[in-house]
Phi, psi and omega in degrees: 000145183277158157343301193290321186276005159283339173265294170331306175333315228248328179294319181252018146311289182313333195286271184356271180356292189299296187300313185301306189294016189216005179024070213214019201289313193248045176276308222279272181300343148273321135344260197319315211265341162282311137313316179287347181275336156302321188283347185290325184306138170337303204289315187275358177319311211297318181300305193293321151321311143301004179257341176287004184226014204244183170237210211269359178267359187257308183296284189331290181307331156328290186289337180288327166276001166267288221299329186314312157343298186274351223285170178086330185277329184251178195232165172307349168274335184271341189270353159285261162053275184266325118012285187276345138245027165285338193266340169283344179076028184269350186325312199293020164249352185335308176320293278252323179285330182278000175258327150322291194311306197297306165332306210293303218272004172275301199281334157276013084341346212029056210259137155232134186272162167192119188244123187259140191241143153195183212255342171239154174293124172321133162270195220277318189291307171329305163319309179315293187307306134028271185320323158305300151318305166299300163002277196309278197307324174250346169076064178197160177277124197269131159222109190256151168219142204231128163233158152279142151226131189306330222260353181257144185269356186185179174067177193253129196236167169210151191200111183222097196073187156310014159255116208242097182263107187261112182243020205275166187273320157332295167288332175314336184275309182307294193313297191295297187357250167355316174283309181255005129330340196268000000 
């Protein structure tokens, strides 16, 4: 885990916590993911910057233009929250928690994101299976994205979280390569 999501974590555990026992997840997450894409805006880079060096009259004046921002979208629990890590001087990981959150509440969905590389576009019956198969493979519901990539000459990448299934013609060569050098 990197710093920010190590930093991130334990805020967006607590949301999580809070919102499944308030059966409130994807009230919760769309809140978080509307701040952090507010706090993303040009115009406010510079603030949220200023906040990793600011006190507590920079975070306040901050969180009072975000709420103004926010108002109606988010509810009193996300703006303690943010409260609460503003007095930590923690704003600045906000994507990270709202990307936690999504994650955390995917995986209590049995949700899975999962994106497949190949050197042609897949048709339709390909997908299906694809898509079947991975199910079958992870027991969780797939929401797959299929991109081309030129540079594999064949095969297949699979990439579902941290997991990377290389099926590419590329690395298949390397591997006898390799196999047979031995």
């Amino acid at each position: 885990m990197s710093d920010i999501q190590t930093i991130a974590y334990p805020y967006a555990k607590a949301a999580f916590d809070f919102a499944k026992e308030s059966d409130a997840l994807d009230e919760w997450m769309v809140g978080l993911n509307l701040v952090a894409n507010v706090m993303e805006q040009p115009s406010l880079r510079p603030q949220v910057k200023a906040l990793e060096q600011g006190g507590k009259s920079e975070a306040d004046n901050f969180l009072h233009l975000l709420f103004s921002i926010c108002d109606g979208f988010i509810d009193l629990h996300t703006q303690n929250l943010l409260k609460l890590m503003a007095e930590n001087q923690r704003l600045v990981v906000m994507r990270s928690v709202a990307e936690i959150f999504t994650q955390l509440k995917d995986d209590n969905d049995l949700r899975l994101d999962v994106t497949v590389s190949t050197s042609e576009p897949l048709d339709d019956e390909q997908y299906e299976e694809l898509l079947q198969a991975l199910e079958k493979k992870f027991d969780r519901h797939i929401n797959l994205t299929s991109k081309i990539d030129k540079s594999l000459i064949g095969g297949i990448v699979v990439q579902a979280g941290e997991l990377v299934i290389d099926g590419s013609l590329q690395t298949s060569i390397q591997r006898l390569a390799t196999n047979l050098h031995v």
